[in-house]
C-alpha positions as CSV (number, residue, x, y, z in Angstrom):
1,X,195.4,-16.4,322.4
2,X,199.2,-16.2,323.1
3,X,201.3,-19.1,322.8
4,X,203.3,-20.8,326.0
5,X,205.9,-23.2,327.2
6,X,206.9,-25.6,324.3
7,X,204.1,-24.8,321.9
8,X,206.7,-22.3,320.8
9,X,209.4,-25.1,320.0
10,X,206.5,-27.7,319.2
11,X,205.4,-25.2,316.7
12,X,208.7,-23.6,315.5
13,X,208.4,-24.9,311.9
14,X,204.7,-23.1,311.3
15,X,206.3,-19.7,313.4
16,X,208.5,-19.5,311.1
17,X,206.2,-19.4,308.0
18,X,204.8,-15.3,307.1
19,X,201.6,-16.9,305.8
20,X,201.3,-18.4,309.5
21,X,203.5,-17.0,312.1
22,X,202.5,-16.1,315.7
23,X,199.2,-14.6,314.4
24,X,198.0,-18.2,312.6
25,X,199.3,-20.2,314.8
26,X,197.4,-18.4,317.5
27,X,193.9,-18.5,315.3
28,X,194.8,-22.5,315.4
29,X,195.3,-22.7,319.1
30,X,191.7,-20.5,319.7
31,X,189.8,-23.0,317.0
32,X,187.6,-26.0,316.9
33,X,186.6,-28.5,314.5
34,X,184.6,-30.9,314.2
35,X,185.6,-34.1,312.6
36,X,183.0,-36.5,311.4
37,X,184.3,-40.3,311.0
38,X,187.7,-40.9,312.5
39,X,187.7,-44.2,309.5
40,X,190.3,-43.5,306.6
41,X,189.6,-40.3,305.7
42,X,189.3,-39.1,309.2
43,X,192.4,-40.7,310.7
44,X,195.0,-38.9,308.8
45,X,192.9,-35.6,309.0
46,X,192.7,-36.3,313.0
47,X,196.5,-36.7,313.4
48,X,197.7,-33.6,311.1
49,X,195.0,-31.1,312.9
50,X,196.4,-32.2,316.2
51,X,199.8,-31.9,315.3
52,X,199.1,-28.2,313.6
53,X,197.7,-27.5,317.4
54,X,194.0,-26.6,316.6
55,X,192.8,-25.9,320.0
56,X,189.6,-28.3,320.1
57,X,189.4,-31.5,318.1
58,X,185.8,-33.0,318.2
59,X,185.4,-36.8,316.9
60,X,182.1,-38.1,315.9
61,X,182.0,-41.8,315.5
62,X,179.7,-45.0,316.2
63,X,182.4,-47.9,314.5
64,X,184.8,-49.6,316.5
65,X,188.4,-50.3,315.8
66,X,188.6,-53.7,313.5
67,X,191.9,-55.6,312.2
68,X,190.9,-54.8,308.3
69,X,191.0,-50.7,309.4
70,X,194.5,-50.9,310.1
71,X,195.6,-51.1,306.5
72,X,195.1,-47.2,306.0
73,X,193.5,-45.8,309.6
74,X,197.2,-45.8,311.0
75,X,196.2,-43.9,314.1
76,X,194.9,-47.3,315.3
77,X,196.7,-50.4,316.3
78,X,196.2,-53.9,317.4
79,X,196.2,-52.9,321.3
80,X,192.8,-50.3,320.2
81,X,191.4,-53.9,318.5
82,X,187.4,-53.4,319.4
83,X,187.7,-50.0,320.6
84,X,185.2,-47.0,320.1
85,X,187.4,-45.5,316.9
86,X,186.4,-42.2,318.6
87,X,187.5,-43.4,321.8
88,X,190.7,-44.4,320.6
89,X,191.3,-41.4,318.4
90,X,191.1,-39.3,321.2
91,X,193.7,-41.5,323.2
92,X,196.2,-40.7,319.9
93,X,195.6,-36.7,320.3
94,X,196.4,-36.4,323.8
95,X,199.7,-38.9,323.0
96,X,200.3,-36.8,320.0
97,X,199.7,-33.0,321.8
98,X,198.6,-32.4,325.4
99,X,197.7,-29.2,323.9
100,X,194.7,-30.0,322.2
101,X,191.6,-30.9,323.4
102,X,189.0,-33.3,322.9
103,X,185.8,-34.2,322.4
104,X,184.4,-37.9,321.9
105,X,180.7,-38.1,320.2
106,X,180.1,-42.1,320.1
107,X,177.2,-41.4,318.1
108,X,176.4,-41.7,314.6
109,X,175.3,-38.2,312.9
110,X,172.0,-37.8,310.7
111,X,169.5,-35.2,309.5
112,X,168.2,-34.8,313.0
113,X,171.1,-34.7,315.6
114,X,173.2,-32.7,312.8
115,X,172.8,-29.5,313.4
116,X,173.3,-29.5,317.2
117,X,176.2,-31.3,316.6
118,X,178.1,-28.7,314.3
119,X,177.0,-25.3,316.2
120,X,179.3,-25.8,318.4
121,X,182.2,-25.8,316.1
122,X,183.8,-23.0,314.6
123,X,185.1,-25.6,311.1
124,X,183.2,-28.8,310.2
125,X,185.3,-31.6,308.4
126,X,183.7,-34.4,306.9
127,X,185.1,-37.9,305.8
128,X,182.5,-40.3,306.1
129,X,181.2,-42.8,303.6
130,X,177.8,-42.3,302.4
131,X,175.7,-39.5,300.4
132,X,173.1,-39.4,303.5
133,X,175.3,-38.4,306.0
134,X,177.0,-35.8,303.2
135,X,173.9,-34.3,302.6
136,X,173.2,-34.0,306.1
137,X,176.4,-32.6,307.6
138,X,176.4,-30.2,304.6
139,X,172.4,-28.8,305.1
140,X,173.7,-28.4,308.4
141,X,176.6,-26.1,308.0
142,X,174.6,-24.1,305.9
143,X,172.1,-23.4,307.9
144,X,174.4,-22.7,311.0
145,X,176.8,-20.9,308.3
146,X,179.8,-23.1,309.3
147,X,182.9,-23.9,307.0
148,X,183.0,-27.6,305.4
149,X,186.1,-29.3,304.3
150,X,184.5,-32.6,302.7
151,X,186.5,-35.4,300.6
152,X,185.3,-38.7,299.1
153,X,187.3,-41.7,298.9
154,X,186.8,-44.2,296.0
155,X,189.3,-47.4,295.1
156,X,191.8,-45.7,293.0
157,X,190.6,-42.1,293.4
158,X,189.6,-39.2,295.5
159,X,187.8,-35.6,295.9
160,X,188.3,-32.5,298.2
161,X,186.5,-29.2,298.3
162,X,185.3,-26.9,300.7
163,X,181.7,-25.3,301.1
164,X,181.0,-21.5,302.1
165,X,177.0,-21.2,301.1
166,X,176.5,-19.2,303.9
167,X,178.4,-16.4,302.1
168,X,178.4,-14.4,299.4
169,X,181.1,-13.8,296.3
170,X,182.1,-10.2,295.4
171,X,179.7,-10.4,292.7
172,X,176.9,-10.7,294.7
173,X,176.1,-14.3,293.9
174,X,176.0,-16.7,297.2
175,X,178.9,-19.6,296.6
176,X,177.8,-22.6,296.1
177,X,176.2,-25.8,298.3
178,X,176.7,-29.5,298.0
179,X,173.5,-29.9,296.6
180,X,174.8,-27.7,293.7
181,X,178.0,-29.7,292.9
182,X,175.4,-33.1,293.8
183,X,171.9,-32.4,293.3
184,X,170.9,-36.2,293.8
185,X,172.7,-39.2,295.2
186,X,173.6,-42.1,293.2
187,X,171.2,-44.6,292.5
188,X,171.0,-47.2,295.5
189,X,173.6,-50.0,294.3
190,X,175.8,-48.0,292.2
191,X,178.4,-47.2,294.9
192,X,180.1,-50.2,296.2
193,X,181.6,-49.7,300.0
194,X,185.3,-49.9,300.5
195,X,184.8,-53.3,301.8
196,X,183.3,-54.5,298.4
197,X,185.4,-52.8,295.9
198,X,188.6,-52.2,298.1
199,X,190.6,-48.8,298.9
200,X,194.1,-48.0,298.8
201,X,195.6,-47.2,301.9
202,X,198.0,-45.3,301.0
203,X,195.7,-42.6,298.9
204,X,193.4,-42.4,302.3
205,X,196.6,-41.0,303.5
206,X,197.2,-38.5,301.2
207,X,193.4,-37.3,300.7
208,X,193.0,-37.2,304.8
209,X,196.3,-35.2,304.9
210,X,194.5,-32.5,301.7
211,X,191.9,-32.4,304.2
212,X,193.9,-31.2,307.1
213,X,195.7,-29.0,305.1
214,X,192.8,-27.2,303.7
215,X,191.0,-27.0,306.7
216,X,194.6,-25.4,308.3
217,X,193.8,-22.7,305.3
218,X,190.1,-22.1,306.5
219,X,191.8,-21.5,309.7
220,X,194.6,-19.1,308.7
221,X,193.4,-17.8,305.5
222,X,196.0,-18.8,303.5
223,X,196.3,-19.5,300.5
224,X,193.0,-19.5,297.9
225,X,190.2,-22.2,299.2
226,X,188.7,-24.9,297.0
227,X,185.7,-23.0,297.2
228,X,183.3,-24.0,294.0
229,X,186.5,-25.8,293.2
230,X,187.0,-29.8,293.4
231,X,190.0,-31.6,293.6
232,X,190.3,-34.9,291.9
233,X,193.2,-37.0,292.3
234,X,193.6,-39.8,290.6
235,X,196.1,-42.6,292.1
236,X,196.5,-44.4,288.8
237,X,198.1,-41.8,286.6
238,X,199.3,-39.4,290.1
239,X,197.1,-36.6,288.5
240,X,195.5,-33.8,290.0
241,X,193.2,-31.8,288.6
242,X,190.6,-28.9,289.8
243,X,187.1,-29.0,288.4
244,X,185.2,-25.7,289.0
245,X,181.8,-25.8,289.9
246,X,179.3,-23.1,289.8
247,X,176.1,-22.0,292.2
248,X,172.8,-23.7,290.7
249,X,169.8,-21.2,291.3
250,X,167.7,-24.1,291.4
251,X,169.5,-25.7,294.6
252,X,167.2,-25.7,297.7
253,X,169.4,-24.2,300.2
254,X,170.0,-20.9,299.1
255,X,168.7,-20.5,295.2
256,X,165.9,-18.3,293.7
257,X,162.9,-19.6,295.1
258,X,163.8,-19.7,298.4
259,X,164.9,-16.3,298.4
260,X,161.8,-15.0,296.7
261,X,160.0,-16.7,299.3
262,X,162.0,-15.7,302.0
């Protein structure tokens, strides 16, 4: 997919890059991604992928637009008050890039709509909130053997990786699922939501903006992925630091007893 008009100029700065060039930018112009939750994880990752010029933005979101998002979800402001958030999302991208297109799901996503939802997509992204809809999104992508960028938010801190159980490592060994770096949630109470224990705006920027940017490297294949890899930043100290995590055979996805049973 060739480039026209001003995508060339809008895009000079990635052009110019050997890990991109013509040929990435191109593969960002023919992809789409899903992005589930446009709250403050989502926002940042909305704007950046629209800016990069991925061809077809999807945005799946029940919430609407309150005053007490505006503090970190900066691609919202008072005049999108009460609105859809993916609604108003949407609005931003086709402000930001008339190149991009869009897709609105004002829905909320769940073990049985998830699947549907993400085969359509060539990348999945999720941001949202809560270990029911991670678990979810993530069975899903495996089992339509999609690409998932997901990142967790927390008061002071944050997590990034990306999940490829769909395929295997040169060793033979499939890489590992969400259920392998989570094998249970929390225990109900243990998690506090943002609007209990706070969040700072500022590091839903910066973990929204590590989503983009990995989900830019799915896309281009630059770069080494966080595959079996977590990135944990932590806002008090400004450390980052890479936890590896491995493929449990007992997972349920794709460990040893399904594939003896298979």
């Amino acid at each position: 997919m060739s480039l026209h008009g001003d995508e060339i100029e809008r895009y000079a700065r990635h052009l110019v890059l050997p890990e991109i060039g013509g040929p990435g930018q191109a593969k960002l112009k023919s992809t789409s991604v899903l992005v589930i939750g446009a709250g403050g994880l989502g926002a940042p990752l909305i704007q950046y992928l629209a800016a990069a010029g991925v061809g077809m933005i999807g945005i799946v979101d029940a919430d609407h637009v309150s005053l007490s998002n505006l503090q970190r979800q900066t691609i919202f402001s008072s005049a999108d008050l009460g609105a859809n958030k993916a609604v108003a999302a949407a609005g931003f991208i086709k402000r930001l890039n008339p190149h991009v297109a869009v897709e609105e799901h004002v829905t909320r996503i769940d073990s049985h709509n998830a699947r549907a939802m993400v085969a359509f997509y060539d990348v999945v992204a999720d941001g949202t909130d809560n270990f029911e809809t991670r678990y979810a999104v993530a069975d899903a992508c495996f089992h339509e053997k999609k690409p998932l960028v997901t990142a967790a938010l927390g008061r002071f801190d944050g997590s990034l990786t990306t999940l490829r159980p769909h395929e295997k490592r040169p060793d033979g060994r499939p890489n590992p699922t969400y259920r392998c770096l989570f094998p249970n949630p929390p225990p109900p109470g243990t998690v506090a939501p943002c609007a209990e224990a706070g969040v700072l705006g500022a590091l839903a920027g910066v973990m929204g903006s590590l989503m983009a940017l990995e989900v830019i490297r799915a896309i281009t294949g630059f770069g080494e992925p966080l595959v079996g890899k977590l990135l944990l930043v932590d806002a008090m100290t400004m450390r980052f630091d890479t936890m590896r995590y491995d493929w449990d055979a007992a997972n349920p996805l794709n460990g040893t007893a399904i594939a003896r049973s298979a």
